[in-house]
C-alpha positions in Angstrom: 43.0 21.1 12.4 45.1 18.2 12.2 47.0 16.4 14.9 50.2 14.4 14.5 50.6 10.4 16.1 53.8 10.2 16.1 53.4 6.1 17.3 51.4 5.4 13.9 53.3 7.4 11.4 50.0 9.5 10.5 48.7 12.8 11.2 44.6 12.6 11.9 41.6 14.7 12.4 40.0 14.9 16.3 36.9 13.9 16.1 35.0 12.1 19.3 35.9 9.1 21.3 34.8 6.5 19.1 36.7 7.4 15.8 39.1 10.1 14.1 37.2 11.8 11.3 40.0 10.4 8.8 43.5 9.5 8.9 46.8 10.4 6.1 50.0 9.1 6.1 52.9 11.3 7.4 56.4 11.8 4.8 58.2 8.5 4.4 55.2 6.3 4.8 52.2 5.0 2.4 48.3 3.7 3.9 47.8 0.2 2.7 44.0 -1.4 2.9 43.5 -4.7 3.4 39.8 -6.2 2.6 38.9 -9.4 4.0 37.5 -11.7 1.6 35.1 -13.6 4.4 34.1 -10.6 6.9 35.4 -12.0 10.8 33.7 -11.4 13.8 35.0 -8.3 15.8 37.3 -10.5 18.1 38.2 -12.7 15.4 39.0 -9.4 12.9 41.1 -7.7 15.6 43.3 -11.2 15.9 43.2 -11.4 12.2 44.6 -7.6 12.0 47.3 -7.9 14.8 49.0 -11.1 12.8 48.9 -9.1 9.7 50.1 -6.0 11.1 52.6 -7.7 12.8 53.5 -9.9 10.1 54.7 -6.8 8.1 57.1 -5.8 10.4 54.8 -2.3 11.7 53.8 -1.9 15.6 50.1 -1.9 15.8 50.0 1.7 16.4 50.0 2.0 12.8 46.6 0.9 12.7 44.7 4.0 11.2 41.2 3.1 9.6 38.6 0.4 9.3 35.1 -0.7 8.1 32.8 -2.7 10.1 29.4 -3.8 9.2 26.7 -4.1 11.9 23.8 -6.2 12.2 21.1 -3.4 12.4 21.0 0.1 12.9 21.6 0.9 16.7 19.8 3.2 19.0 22.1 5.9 20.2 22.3 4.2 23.8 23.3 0.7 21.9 25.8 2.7 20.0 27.3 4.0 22.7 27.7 0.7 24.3 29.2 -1.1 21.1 31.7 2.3 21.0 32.6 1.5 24.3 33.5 -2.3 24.0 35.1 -1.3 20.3 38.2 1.0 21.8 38.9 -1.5 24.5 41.3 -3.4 21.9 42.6 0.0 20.5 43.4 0.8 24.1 45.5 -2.2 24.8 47.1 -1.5 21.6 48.4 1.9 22.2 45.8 3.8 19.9 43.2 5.0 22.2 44.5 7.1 25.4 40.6 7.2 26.8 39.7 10.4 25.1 41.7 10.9 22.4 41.5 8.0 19.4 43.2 8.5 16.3 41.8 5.3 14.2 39.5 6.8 11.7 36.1 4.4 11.3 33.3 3.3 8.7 30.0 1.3 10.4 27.4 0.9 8.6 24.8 -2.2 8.1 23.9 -4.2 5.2 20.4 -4.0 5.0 20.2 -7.1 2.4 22.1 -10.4 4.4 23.7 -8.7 6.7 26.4 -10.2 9.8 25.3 -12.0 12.8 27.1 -9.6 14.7 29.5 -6.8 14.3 32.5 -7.5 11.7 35.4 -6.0 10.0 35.0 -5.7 5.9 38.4 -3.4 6.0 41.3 -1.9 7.8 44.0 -0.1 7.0 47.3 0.4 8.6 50.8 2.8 7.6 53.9 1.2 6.2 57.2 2.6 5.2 57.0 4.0 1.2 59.6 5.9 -0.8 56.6 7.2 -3.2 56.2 10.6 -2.2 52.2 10.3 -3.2 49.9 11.2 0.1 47.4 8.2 1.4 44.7 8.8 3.4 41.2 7.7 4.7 38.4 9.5 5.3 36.2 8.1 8.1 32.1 7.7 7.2 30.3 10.7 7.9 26.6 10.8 7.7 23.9 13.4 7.8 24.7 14.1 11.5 25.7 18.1 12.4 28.9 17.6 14.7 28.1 19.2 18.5 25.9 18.2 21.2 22.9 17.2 21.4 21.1 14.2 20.0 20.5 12.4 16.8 17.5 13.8 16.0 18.4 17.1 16.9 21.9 17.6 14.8 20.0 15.5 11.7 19.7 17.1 8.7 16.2 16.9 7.6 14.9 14.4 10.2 12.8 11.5 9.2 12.7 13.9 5.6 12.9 11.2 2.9 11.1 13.3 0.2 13.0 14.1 -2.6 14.1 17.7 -1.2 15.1 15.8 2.2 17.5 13.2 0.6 18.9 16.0 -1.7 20.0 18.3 1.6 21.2 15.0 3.5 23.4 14.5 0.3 24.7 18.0 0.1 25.4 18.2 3.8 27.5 14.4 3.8 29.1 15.8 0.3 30.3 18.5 2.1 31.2 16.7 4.9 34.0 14.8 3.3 35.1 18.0 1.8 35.8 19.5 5.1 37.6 16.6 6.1 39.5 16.5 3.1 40.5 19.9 3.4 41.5 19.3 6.8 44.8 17.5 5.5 44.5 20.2 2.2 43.0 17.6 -0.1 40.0 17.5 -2.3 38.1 15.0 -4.1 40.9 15.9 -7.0 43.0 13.7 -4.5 41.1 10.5 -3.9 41.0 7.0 -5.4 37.5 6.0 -3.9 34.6 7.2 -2.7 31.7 5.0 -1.4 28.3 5.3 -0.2 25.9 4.0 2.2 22.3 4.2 1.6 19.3 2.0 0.5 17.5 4.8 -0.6 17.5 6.2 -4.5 19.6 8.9 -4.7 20.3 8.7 -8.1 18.0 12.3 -9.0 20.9 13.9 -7.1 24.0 12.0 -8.6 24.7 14.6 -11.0 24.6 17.9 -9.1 25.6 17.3 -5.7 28.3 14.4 -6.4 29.7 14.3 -10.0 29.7 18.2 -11.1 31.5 18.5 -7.2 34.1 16.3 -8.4 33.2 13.0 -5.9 33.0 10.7 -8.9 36.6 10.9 -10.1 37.1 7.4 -9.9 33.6 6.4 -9.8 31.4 5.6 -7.0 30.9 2.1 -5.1 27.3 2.0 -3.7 27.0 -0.3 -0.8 23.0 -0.9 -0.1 23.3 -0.3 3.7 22.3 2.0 6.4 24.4 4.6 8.8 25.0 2.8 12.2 22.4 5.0 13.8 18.5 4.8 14.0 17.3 7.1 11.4 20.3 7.9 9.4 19.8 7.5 5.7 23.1 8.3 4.2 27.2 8.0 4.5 29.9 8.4 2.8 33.5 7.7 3.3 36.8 8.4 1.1 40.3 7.1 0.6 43.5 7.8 -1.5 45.6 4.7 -1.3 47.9 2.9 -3.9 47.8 -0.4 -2.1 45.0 -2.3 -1.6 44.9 -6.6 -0.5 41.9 -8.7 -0.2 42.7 -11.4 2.4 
């Protein structure tokens, strides 16, 4: 189920306070993402995308997706607290109504040079378009079951990194992004990138569980990172846009 923010231009899919579980352009209007070339500090990135939003002539409701990289993996109490600092800014901008947030998200940490603190690598926003092509992002999804309880309870294959354990955690973030596709009736048919988050090898699985499902359209960027969370070994994420700007 999808749900419409009018304020944005784009339709997204509830997910929990944090982040949307992906975001798509409504008729009339095109996602754009913009990469920056040096990644800012949180403050600094949110300055960085409200002069760019703004520049372009959109309100920054129509802020509808980034990527942040993280220092470390957090524990779920840290996570919560970075969460909790993170919507302040989409709150003042109109985005997040203190329950509801419609900004689909990617966080996930380098494991290999990673930030000092939390930064943006990407955002995206909606802009008028006469193409009549859909745009979308997906927002990372890991290994996680959605639900209550805790990490380790809605992990698939907990602490499991034999070769049976990182094929299942696979499968289940594959399918994942399929749901969320299908949420705005896409498929993998649809997108222009898919990317993944993982230092583990998972090329035994490449084949079955992401190129015969169709994931590797457009090939696959591997980012040598970890999920935001303590014990999370795999992410993906999605997009179909037609604009893209490094800054």
């Amino acid at each position: 189920m999808t749900r419409d923010f009018a304020a944005g231009n784009y339709r997204f899919i509830p997910a929990v306070f944090q982040y949307s579980s992906g975001a798509a352009a409504n008729p009339g209007f095109e996602v754009e993402r913009v990469r920056f070339d040096k990644m800012p500090p949180l403050a600094e990135g949110f300055a960085l995308i409200r002069k760019y939003i703004e520049a372009a002539g959109r309100p920054l409701t129509s802020f509808c997706a980034c990527e942040l990289r993280s220092p470390a993996a957090f524990t779920e109490d840290g996570f919560l607290k970075f969460n909790q600092h993170y919507v302040k800014t989409l709150g003042e901008w109109g985005l997040f109504d203190g329950s509801t947030n419609p900004v689909a998200r990617s966080n996930v940490c380098p494991e290999i040079d990673p930030p000092a603190e939390p930064s943006f690598y990407a955002f995206s926003f909606t802009r008028p378009s006469n193409t009549t092509t859909p745009t979308f992002v997906i927002a990372g999804g890991a290994e996680s079951r959605d639900g209550p309880g805790t990490y380790s309870e809605r992990t698939v294959r907990y602490r499991d990194l034999s070769p049976e354990g990182l094929k299942e955690k696979v499968r289940f973030t594959v399918g994942s992004m399929e749901s969320r596709l299908a949420a705005f009736g896409f498929g993998w048919k649809d997108t222009t990138a898919a990317q993944a988050y993982t230092v583990h090898d998972f090329h035994p699985v490449i084949a079955d569980e992401l190129v015969r499902r169709g994931v590797m359209r457009s090939g696959l960027i591997w980012h040598f990172a970890r999920p935001p969370v303590v014990d999370l070994e795999y992410e993906m994420d999605c997009r179909r846009v037609m604009r893209e700007t490094v800054i």
